[in-house]
N, C-alpha and C positions, 0 to 999 in steps of 0.2 A: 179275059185273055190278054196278051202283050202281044205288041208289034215286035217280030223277030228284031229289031235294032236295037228297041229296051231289054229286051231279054238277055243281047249279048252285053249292053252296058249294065247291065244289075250284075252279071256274073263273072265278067271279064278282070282281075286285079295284079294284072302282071305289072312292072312297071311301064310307065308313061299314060297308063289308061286312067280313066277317066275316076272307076272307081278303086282302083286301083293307088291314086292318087289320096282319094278319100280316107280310103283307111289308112294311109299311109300319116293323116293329121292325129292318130289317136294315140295313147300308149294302148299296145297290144299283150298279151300272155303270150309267151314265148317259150318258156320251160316252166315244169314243176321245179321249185327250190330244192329237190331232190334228187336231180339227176344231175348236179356239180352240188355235191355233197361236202365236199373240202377242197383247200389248196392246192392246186397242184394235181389235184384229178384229171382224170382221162379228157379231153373235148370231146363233144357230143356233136352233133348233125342237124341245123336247124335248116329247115324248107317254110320261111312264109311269104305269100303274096309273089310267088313262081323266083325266088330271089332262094339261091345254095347260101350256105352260110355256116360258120363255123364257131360254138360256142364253148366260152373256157373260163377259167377263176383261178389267180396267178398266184403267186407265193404270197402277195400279202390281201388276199381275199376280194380282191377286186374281178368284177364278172364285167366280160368282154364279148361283146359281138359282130363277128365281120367277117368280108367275105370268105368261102371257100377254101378256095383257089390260093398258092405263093404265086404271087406279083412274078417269080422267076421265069418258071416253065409251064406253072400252072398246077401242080401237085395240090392234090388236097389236103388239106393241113388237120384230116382227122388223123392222118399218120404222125401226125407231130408229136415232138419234146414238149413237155407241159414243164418248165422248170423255171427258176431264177428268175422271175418275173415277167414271162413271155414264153410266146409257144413257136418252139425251132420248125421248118421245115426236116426231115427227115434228109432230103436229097442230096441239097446242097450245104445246110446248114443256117441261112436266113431266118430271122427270129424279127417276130413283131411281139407289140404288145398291146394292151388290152382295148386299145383308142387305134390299134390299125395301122400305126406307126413303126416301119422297118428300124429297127434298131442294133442289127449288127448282121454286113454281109462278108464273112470272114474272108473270101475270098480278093475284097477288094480293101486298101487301106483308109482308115478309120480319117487320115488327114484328107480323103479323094471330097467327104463327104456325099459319098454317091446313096448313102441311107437316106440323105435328106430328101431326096428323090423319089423313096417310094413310099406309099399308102395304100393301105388296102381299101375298099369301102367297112367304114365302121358303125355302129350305133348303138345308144346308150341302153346296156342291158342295169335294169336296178331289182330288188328283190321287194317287195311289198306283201305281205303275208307270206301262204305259200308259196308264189309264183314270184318267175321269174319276168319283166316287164323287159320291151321293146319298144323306142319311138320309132319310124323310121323315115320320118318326115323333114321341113326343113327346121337347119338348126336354131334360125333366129324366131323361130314361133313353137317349139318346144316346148307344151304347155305342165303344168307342175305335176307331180306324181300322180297316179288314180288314187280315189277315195270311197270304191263299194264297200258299201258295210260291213260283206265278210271277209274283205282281206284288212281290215284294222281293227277287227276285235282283237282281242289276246288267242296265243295262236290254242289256248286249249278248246276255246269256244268254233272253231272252225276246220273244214277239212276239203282237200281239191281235189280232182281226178282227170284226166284226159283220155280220150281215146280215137284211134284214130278211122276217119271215115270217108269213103269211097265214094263220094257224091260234092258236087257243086255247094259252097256255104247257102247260097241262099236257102235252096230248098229244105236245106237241114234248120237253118234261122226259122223260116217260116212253122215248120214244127212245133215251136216253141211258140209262137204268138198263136197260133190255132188252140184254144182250150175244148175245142168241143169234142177232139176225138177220146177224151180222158172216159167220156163214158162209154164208149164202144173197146178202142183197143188196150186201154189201161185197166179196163174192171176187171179182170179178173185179179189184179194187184191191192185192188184197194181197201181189199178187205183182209188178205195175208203178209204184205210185204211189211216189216215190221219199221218200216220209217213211214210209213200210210197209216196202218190200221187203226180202227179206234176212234177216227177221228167223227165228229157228228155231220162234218160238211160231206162225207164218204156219200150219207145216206142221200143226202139233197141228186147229189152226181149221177146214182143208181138210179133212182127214180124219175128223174126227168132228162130226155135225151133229144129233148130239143131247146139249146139254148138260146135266147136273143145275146145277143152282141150290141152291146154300146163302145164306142171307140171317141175316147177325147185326145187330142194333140195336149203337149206342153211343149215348154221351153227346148229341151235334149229329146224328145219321141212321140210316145203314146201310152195312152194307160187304155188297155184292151180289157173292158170290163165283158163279163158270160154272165148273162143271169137265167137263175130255176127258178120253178117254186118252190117256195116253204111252206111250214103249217102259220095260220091265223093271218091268212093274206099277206105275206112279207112274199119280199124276194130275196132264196140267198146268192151275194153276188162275190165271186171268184176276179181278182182285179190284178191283172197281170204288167207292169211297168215292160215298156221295150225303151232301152237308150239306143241311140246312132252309135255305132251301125248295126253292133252283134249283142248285144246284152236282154237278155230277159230273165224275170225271177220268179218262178212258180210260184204262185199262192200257197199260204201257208194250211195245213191240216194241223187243226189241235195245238197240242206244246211241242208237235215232233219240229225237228229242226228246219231251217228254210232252205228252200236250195234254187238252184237256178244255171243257169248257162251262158257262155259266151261260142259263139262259130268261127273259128279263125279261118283264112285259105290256105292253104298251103299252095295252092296250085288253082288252075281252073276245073278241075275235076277231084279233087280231093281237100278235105278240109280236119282241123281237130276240132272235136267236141269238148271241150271245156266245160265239167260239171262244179258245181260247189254245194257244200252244205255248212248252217251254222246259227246258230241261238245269239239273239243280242244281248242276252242277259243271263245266261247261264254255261259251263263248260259243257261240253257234249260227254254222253256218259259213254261207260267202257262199251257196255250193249252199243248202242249207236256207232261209235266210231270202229268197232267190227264189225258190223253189219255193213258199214260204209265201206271199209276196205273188202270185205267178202263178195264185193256187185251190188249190196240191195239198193233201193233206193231210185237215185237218177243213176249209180254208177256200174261198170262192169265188173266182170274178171276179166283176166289177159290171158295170152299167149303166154307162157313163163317166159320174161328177160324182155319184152315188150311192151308197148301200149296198144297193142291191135287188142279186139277183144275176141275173146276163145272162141265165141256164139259169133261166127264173120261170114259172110257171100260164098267163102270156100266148102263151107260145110249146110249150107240151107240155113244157117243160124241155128240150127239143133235144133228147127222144127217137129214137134211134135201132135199130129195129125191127132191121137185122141185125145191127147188135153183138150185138144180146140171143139173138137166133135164135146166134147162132156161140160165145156163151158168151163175148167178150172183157167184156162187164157186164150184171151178172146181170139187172137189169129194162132193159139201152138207156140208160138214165141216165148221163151221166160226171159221175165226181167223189162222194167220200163224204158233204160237204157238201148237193149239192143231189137225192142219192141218199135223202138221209133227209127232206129238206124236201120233194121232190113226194109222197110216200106221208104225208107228217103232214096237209101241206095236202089231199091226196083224201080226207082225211077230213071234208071241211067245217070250218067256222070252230069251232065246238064238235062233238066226234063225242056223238054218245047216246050213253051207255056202258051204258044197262038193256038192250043188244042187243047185248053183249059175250058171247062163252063165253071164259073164261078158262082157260089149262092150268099147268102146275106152273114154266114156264119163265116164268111171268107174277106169280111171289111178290115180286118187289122190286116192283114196281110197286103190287100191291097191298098189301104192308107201308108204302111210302114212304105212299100217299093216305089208309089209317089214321092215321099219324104226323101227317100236314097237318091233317088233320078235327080230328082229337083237340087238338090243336096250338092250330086257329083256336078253337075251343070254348071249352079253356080260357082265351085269353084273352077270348074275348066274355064268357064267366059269370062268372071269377073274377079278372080282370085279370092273370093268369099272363103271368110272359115265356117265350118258348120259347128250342128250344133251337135251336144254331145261330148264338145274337147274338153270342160274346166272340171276341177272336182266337183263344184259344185253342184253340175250335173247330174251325179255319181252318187248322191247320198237319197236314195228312194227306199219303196220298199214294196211288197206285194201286199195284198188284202184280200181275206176273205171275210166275209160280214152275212149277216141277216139285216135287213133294212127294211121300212115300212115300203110301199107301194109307189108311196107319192115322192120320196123323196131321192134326188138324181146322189150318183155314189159319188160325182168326181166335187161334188161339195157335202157332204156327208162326211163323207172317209178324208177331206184336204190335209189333215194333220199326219193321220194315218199311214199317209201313201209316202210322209218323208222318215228319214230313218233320225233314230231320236235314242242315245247312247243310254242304256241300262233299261229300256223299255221294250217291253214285249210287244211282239208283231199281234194287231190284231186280226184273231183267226177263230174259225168254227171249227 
């Protein structure tokens, strides 16, 4: 369990807090590179870390993030002029541009210099694969672009999805580092969903449903190793990498493609779920990358015209009571995606966690919110940057292996677990 004060600094990321602050050292996902699709398109509506914001891509392609709000009356500026290199307020006419810099208030004369006066809050939106990136931290420690593996392969090799989710980041994060519920509430996936199926480690997963947990720290996180058994005394071990703060990458099945997750906040009660998929060494085939757009996989369907998913809290998730009774999906839920979101969200927007009993399948999760606390601390007390900020960080990778008995994964697997340009993950 947590003492209710860590509980509220693990979850709390509005500005001035603590972690809050933390996240605010990283580059973030901020948009898919698809929803400012050309010059001069509509703005979009960005909510992260409880901060309104206003996102746009000017006449000569340059993508801009800043606040909301016109500096005037306060208008929001998804009503705006998207033109001539800046986005007009509707109202009065006030026009900023892509750095947050008012650059023509027509009402007033251009010799008054009364533009020079105003600025929005700005910050640097870049595009790095799919995605759109956000710093929102300070400017003189602004560390160099991200470098996950799948957002720099070539973009045929990779694919993004978001969607949006009804729960507090951590507890949706911790989702992600827990490998052991994959044999209860993902089997019945693992044998039809056709970015799973097939794959040999399937079998290890179905058979043995109690995994030990090995958990090693590095440099940016943890490598959360699960181990089964195999045949001929081995163990097969599923090694899951977590960076600071939101990043983890599901171990791979077979040659299907890797995928993984990022948790952003949008708020202190709602967060986006950031899926990816993607091959180091090969393009994703046409099957795969419709199957990926269709939900399968980590991803969903939506709401047409949205990122919410069809299967949401409004509707039970489209629970269905005999699948579950017949064992085709283990809670009634389809799809791994929102198999994992109605059990984070049942837990309320924030769960208490002083009313947690933890067991030993639960050490990565409680190592990762040590490493966070400790993390945000240091920077409140001693202005530390943590760890997790360089690319360098950034370049891992997950593992699945069969290994002998005697031998520990996190020096077994050491070459393994970093990402390594045209070489295949290795996977069972």
């Amino acid at each position: 369990m947590l003492r209710t004060e860590v509980n509220e600094l693990l979850t709390q990321t509005g500005p001035g807090t603590p972690m809050g602050d933390l996240f605010r050292r990283y580059w973030l996902p901020a948009l898919l590179a698809e929803e400012l699709p050309e010059d001069d398109c509509p703005p979009v509506r960005v909510k992260l870390l409880s901060e309104r914001m206003i996102a746009f891509r000017d006449s000569d392609g340059r993508y801009g993030l800043m606040d909301e709000f016109c500096a005037h009356r306060g208008v929001s500026l998804w009503f705006g002029r998207n033109e001539e290199g800046g986005l007009r307020c509707p109202y009065h006419g006030w026009k900023y541009d892509v750095e947050g810099n008012c650059v023509d208030v027509p009402s007033e004369p251009a010799e008054s210099g009364f533009c020079e006066k105003i600025k929005l809050q700005a910050y640097p939106l870049i595009k790095v694969g799919d995605i759109l990136w956000t710093y929102m931290g300070p400017k003189d420690l602004q560390p160099a672009p991200p470098e996950y593996e799948f957002a720099v392969v070539p973009a045929e090799q990779t694919y993004s999805s978001k969607r949006f989710q009804e729960s507090n980041w951590l507890q949706a994060m911790e989702g992600g580092i827990d490998s052991s519920h994959v044999s209860f509430l993902h089997s019945g996936n693992l044998n039809t969903d056709p970015l799973f199926k097939g794959a040999k480690g399937n079998q290890y997963n179905l058979a043995d449903k109690m995994p030990f947990f090995e958990v090693a720290k590095h440099n940016s996180g943890l490598w959360v190793g699960a181990r089964r058994n195999a045949e001929d005394e081995q163990y097969y071990w599923r090694i899951t990498p977590w960076i600071m703060p939101c990043f983890t990458m599901v171990p791979p099945r077979g040659d299907h493609p890797v995928h993984g997750h990022f948790w952003i906040p949008i708020d202190d009660e709602n967060c986006w779920a950031w899926s990816f998929d993607y091959h180091p060494n090969r393009a994703l085939s046409a099957a795969e990358r419709e199957a990926m757009e269709a939900g399968k996989g980590i991803h969903c369907e939506y709401v047409p015209g949205t990122y919410i998913p069809k299967a949401n809290k409004t509707n039970d998730y489209l629970i269905d009571r005999q699948a579950q009774k017949e064992g085709r999906t283990y809670s009634g839920v389809e799809g791994i995606a929102i198999q994992d979101s109605s059990l984070q969200e049942s837990m309320g927007p924030i769960i208490d966690r002083t009313r947690e009993n933890l067991v030993s399948t639960d050490n990565g999760i409680i190592m990762a919110r040590q490493m966070l606390r400790k993390a945000a601390i240091a920077l409140k007390d001693k202005d530390q940057q943590p760890p997790g900020v360089q690319p360098e960080d950034h370049r891992v990778r997950s593992v699945s292996v069969v290994l002998p008995r005697d031998q520990a994964f996190e020096t077994a697997c050491a070459e393994d677990l970093k990402a390594r340009k045209g070489v295949p993950h290795t996977s069972v």
